[in-house]
C-alpha positions as CSV (number, residue, x, y, z in Angstrom):
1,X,17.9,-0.2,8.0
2,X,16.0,-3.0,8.1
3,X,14.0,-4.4,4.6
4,X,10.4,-4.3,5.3
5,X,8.5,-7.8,3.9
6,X,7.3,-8.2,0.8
7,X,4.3,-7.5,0.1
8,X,1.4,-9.8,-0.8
9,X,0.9,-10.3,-4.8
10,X,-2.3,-8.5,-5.4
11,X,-4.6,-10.3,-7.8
12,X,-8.1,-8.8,-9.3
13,X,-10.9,-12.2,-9.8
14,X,-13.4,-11.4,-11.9
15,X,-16.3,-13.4,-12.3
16,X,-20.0,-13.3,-12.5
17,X,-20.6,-16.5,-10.3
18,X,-20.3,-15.2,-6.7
19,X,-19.3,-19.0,-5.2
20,X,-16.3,-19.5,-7.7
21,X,-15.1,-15.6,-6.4
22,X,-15.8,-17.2,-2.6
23,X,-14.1,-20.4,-3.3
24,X,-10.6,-18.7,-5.0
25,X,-10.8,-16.0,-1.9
26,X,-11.1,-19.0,0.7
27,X,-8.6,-20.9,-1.1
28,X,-5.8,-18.6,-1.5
29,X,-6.4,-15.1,0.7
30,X,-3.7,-16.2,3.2
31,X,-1.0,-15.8,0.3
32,X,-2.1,-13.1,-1.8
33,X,-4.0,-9.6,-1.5
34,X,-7.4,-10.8,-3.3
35,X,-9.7,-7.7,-4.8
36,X,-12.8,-9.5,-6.0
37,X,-15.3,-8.5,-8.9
38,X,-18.6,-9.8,-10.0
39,X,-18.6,-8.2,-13.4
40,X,-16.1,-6.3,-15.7
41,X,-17.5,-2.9,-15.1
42,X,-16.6,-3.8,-11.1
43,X,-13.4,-5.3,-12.2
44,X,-12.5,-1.8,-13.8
45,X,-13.6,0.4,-10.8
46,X,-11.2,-2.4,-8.6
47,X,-8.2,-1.2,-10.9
48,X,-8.5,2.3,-10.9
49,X,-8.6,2.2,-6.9
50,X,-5.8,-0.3,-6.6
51,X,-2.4,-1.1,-7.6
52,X,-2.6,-4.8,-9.1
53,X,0.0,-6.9,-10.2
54,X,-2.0,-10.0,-12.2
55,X,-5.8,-10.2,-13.3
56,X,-7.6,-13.8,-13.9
57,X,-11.3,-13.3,-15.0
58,X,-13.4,-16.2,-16.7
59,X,-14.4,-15.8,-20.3
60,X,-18.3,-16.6,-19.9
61,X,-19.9,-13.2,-18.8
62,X,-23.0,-11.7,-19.1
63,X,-22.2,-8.4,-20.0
64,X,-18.4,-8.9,-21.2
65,X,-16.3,-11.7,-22.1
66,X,-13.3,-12.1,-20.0
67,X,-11.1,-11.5,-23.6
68,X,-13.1,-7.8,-24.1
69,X,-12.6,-7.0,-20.8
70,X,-8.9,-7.9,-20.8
71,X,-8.7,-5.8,-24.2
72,X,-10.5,-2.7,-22.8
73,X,-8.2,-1.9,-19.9
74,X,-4.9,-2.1,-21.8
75,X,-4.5,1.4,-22.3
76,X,-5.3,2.5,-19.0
77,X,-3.6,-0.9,-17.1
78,X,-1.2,-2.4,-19.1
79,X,0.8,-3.6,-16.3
80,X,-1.0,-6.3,-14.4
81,X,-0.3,-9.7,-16.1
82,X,-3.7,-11.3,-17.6
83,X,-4.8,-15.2,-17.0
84,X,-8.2,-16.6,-18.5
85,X,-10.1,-18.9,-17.0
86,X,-13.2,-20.7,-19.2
87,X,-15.2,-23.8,-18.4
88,X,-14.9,-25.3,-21.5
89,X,-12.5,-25.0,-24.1
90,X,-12.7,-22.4,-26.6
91,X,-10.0,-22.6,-29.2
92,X,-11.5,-18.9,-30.6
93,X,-11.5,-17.8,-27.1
94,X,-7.9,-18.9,-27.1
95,X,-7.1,-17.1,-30.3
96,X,-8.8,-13.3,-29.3
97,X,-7.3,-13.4,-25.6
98,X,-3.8,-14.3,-27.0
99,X,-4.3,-11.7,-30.2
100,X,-6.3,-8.9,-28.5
101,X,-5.7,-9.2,-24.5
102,X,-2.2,-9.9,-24.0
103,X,-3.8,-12.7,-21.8
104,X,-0.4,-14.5,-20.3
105,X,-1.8,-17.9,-19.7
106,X,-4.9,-19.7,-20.4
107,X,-6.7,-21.8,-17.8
108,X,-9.9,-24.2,-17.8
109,X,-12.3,-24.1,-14.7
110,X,-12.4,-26.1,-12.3
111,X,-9.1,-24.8,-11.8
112,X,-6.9,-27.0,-9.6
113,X,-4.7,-25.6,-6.8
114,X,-1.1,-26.6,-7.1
115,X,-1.3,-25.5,-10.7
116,X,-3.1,-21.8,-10.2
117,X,-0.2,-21.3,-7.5
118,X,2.8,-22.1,-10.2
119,X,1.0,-19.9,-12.9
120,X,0.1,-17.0,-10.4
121,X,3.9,-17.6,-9.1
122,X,5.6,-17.7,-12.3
123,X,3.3,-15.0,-13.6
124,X,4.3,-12.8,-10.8
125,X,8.0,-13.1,-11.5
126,X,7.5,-11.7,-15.6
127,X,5.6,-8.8,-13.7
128,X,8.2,-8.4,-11.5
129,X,10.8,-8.9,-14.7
130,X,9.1,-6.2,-17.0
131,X,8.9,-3.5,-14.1
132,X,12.8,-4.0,-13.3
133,X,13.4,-3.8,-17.2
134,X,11.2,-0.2,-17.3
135,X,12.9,0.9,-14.1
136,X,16.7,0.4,-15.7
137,X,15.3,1.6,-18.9
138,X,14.7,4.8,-17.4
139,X,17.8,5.1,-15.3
140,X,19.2,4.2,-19.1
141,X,17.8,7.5,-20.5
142,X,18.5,9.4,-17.6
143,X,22.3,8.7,-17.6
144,X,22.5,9.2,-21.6
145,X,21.0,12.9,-21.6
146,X,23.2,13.2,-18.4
147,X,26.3,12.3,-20.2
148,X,25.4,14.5,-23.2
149,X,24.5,17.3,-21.4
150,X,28.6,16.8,-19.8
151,X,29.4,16.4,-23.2
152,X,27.8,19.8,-24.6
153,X,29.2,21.5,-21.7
154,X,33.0,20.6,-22.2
């Protein structure tokens, strides 16, 4: 049986500027599957259609920061890793995203390539980590009320 390819990381963009969401899309669609958002209320309808593995939105939005946004779908997504992008620094911005969105990794616009790549890359492989870890966690408590169960029965 042959192992099918891996499949694409699948990464949510969300932000209100509709050129930044072209420019990351044109810059990176060949390597990863790219679901793209214009606001945080898209972004949301985006993750309860799709699997996705890591979310970058920008902090400045309209409607929503990047950190509320991050915050509000914790309880349903608590999965995908979080990355913030801002175009200026915002050492508050900093503080909430790390305190109240779990954000992984903070980044300031205009991003450059190289570096998005590693973080997406190295961001991928703690999702990866922390999905492995729940699977055997699992398998963990199956085998334990397994082995009591044998126990009981003896």
């Amino acid at each position: 049986m042959s192992e099918s390819p891996r499949e694409k990381i699948r990464i949510l963009y969300v932000d209100d500027e509709e050129n930044n969401l072209q420019a990351f899309k044109a810059t990176f669609r060949r390597d990863y599957k790219i679901h793209l958002a214009l606001s945080a209320e898209e972004g949301r309808e985006i993750l309860n259609s799709n699997e996705v593995d890591i979310i970058i939105t920008d902090q400045r939005m309209p409607d929503e920061t990047g950190v509320d946004f991050l915050a509000s779908i914790i309880p349903d997504h608590p999965d995908p890793i979080r990355i913030l992008l801002t175009g200026y620094t915002d050492i508050q911005a900093v503080i909430d995203a790390i305190n109240k969105s779990q954000v992984y990794h903070y980044l300031t616009k205009p991003w450059e390539e190289d570096y998005m790549r590693t973080v997406i890359k190295n961001a991928f492989e703690l999702f990866s980590l922390r999905k492995e870890n729940r699977k055997l966690m699992e398998d963990l408590v199956e085998t334990n009320k397994n082995l009591e169960l044998m126990l009981h029965q003896k």
